[in-house]
N, C-alpha and C positions, 0 to 999 in steps of 0.2 A: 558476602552472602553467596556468591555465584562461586565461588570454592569450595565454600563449607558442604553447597549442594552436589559437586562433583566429587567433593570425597566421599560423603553418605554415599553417594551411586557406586560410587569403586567399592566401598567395604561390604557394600548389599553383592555387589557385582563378587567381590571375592569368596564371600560367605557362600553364596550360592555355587560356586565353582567347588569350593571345598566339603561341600555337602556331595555333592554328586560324583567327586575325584576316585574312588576306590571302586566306581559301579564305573568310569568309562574308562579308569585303569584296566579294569577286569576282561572290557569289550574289547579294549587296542590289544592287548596282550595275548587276548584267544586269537584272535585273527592273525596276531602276526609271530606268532612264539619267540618274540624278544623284547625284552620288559627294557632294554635299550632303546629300541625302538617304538614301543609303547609311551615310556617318557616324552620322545620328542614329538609325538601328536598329541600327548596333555598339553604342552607346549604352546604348540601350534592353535592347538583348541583354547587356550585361556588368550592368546593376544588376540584370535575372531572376538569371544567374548568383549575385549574389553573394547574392540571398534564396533559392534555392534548395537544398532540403537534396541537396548534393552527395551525400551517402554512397550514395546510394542509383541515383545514376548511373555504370552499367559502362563507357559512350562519351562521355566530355565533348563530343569533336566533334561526333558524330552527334547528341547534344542541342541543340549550340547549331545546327548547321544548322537544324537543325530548328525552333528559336526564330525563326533570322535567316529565313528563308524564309516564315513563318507573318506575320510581324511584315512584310513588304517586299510579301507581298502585300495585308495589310490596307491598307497607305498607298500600294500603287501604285492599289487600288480608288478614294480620295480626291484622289488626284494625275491620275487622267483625269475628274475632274470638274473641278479648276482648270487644267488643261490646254486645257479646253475655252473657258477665256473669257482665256485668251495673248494677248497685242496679238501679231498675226502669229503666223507659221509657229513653234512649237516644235521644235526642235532639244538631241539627246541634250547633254549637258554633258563635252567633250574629257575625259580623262586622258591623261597621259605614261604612257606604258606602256614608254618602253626600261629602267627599271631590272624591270618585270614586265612582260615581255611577253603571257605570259598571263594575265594580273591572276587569281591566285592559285589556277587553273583547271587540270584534266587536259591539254586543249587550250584554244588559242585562240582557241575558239567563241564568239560574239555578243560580240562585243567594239567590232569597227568600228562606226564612227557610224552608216552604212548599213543595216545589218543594227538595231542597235537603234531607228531608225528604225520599220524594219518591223514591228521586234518589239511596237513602241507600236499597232496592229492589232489586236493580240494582246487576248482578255482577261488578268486578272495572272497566274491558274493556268493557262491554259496557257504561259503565258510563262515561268513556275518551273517547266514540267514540263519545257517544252524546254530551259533553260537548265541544270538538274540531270543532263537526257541528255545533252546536247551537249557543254558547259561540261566538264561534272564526270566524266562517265562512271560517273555512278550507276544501281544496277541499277533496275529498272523498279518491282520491289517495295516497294525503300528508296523509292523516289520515292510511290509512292502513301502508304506509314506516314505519311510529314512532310504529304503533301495532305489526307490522310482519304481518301480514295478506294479506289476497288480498281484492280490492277494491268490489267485492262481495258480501264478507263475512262482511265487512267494515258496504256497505248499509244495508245488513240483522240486524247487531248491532245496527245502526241507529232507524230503523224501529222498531225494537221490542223494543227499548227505549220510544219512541216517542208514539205507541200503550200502554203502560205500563202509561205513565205520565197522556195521554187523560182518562183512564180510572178511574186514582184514584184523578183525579180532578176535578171541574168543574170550568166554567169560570172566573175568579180572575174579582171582581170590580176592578173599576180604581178607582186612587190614590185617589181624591176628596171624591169619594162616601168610600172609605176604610176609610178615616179619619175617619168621620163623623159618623159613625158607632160605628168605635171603642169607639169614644165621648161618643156615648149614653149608650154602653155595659160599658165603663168607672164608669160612673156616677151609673146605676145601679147595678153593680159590689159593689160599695161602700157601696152605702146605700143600698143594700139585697135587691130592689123591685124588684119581683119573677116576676110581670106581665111583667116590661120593659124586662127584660134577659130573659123569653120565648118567647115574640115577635120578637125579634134581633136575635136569635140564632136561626140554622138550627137545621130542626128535627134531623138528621144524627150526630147532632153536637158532636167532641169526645176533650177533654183537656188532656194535657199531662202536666204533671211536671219532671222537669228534676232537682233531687237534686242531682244525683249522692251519692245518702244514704249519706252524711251530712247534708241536714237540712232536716226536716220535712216535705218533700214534697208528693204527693200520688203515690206512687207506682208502682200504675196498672193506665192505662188510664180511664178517667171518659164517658162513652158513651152515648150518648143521650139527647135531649132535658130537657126532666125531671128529670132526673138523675144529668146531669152540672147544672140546672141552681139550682137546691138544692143546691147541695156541693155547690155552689159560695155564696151564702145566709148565708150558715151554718158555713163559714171559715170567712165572711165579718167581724163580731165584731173581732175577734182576729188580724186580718191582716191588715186590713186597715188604723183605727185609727192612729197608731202609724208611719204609713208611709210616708213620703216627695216623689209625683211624679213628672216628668219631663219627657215631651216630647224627645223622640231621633229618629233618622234613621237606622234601622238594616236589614241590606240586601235589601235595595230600598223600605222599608215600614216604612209606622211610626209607632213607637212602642212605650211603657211605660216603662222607671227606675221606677224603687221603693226602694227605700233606708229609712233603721233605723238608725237615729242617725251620717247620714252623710257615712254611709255605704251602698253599693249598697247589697239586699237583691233579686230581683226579676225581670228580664227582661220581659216583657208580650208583646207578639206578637199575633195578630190573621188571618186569614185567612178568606177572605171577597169571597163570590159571590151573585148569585141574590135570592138566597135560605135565606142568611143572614150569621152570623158565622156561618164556617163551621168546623174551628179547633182552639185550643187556646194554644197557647205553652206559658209556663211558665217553664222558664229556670232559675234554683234557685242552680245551681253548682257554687259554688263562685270562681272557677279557668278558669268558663266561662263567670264571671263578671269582672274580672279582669283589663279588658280595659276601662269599663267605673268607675274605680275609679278617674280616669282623669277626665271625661267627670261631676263628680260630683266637683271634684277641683277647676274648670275651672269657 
C-alpha cells in the first residue's frame, strides 16, 4: 500500500512537472541564452521537485517557476564570468522555435538572438524580472515573491531593462519584409556584389562570428558598412562554393543552415530594421549546431 501510494505521488509529481516544463523551459532559456544550460536547470528543478514535501505546495507551477528562475540566475551569475574569457564574440545558442513559437511564453518576448543578445548587458535579475514581465506576463508582485525583492524595486528592474533594450535597438521589420531582405543579402553574400551588400546593410552595421576558437571564425566583431560588406566579398570564394543552404526558424526568424558535406558548418542569422541589416550573427560553434544535425537528416 505504502508503494503504490509513493508511485501515485511520483506520477502526480511528474505530471505536474510535465505540465509546467515548456513555460520554465522558456524562463531558463531567456535568462541564460543556452537551451544547454537551460536543460540542466529542468534538471536540477525536477530532482528539488521530487525531494520536496509536495503536500504542502497549493501551486506546483508557481513553485517550480520559482525554483527554475532562482536556479538560472545563480548560473547565469557564473556564466558571465566564463563568458568573459569566450575565444571571440559570444553568441546566444539558436532554438527551432516553429513547432513553439513562443518557446512556452505569454508572448514572444526575448526570444530573438538580437534581443538576447542585449539582454546578456543585463545583470541576471534584472534580466528574470524583464523576462517574467515581458515573456510571461507576470504580475509585478509575483515577480518580486520568486526575486525576494519588493514590487518597487521589481518595477525599477523592469524599467531599466526596458530603457536598455529601446536603446540598443531599433525597430525589428516584420517577418515578410525580414525574409526578403535576408533573400537579397543571401544572394549577394554569395556571389561577393559589393554594391547589393552596401545597399541592404545599415551604416551602423556590425557581424559577429561565434566559433568558440574552433573553426576559423573572426574574432573581433566586424563594424561598419564598409568594413562588413568587404570581409563578406573577401570570405565569399572560400565559404560559399562548397556549401549546401537550407532555410530554418531560429528564435522566431528565418534563418540560413549552411552545411559541408552534409554537416552543419554555420547558422546565419540577421537582424532587420528600416535602416536595413543592422547585425548579422554567424554562429559557427559546432556544439551550438548540434541540433540542427537533425534538422539536416530529416
Amino acid at each position: 500500500m505504502h508503494a503504490e501510494k509513493d508511485t501515485s505521488s511520483l506520477d502526480r509529481a511528474t505530471k505536474e512537472f510535465v505540465t509546467a516544463r515548456s513555460q520554465l523551459f522558456g524562463i531558463a532559456y531567456r535568462v541564460l541564452g543556452s537551451a544547454v544550460e537551460a536543460e540542466d536547470i529542468l534538471q536540477e528543478a525536477w530532482l528539488r521537485w521530487q525531494n520536496t514535501d509536495r503536500s504542502v505546495v497549493r501551486e506546483p507551477t508557481a513553485f517550480l517557476t520559482t525554483v527554475t528562475a532562482r536556479l538560472a540566475i545563480n548560473l547565469a551569475q557564473s556564466a558571465r564570468v566564463r563568458r568573459e574569457s569566450y575565444v571571440g564574440p559570444w553568441l546566444p545558442e539558436p532554438v527551432d522555435t516553429s513547432q513553439d513559437p513562443q518557446l512556452g511564453a505569454e508572448r514572444a518576448e526575448a526570444v530573438e538572438l538580437a534581443v538576447l543578445m542585449l539582454l546578456e548587458k543585463l545583470n541576471p535579475v534584472e534580466r528574470a524580472a524583464y523576462v517574467l514581465r515581458e515573456a510571461f506576463d507576470y504580475p509585478y508582485k509575483r515577480i518580486a515573491d520568486i526575486l525576494e525583492t519588493s514590487e518597487a524595486n521589481t518595477r525599477q528592474l523592469v524599467s531599466r531593462a526596458r530603457r536598455h533594450l529601446a536603446d540598443g535597438r531599433r525597430e525589428p521589420a516584420g517577418t515578410t519584409a525580414h525574409r526578403r531582405l535576408m533573400e537579397v543579402f543571401l544572394d549577394a553574400a554569395q556571389t561577393g556584389n559589393l554594391t547589393v551588400l552596401e545597399h541592404v546593410l545599415a551604416e551602423d552595421v556590425v557581424s559577429y562570428s561565434d566559433g568558440g576558437g574552433i573553426r576559423g571564425a573572426s574574432k573581433v566583431p566586424v563594424m561598419g558598412r564598409t568594413h562588413v560588406s568587404h570581409y563578406l566579398v573577401a570570405f565569399a570564394p572560400r565559404f560559399w562554393p562548397a556549401g549546401e543552404i537550407r532555410w530554418v526558424e531560429a528564435n522566431g526568424r528565418p534563418a540560413v543552415l549552411v552545411s559541408h558535406g552534409g554537416n552543419p558548418v554555420a547558422l546565419l542569422s540577421v537582424e532587420v530594421s528600416s535602416e536595413g541589416i543592422d547585425r548579422i550573427m554567424w554562429i559557427m560553434n559546432p556544439a551550438k549546431l548540434l541540433p540542427y544535425v537533425e534538422t539536416l537528416d530529416a
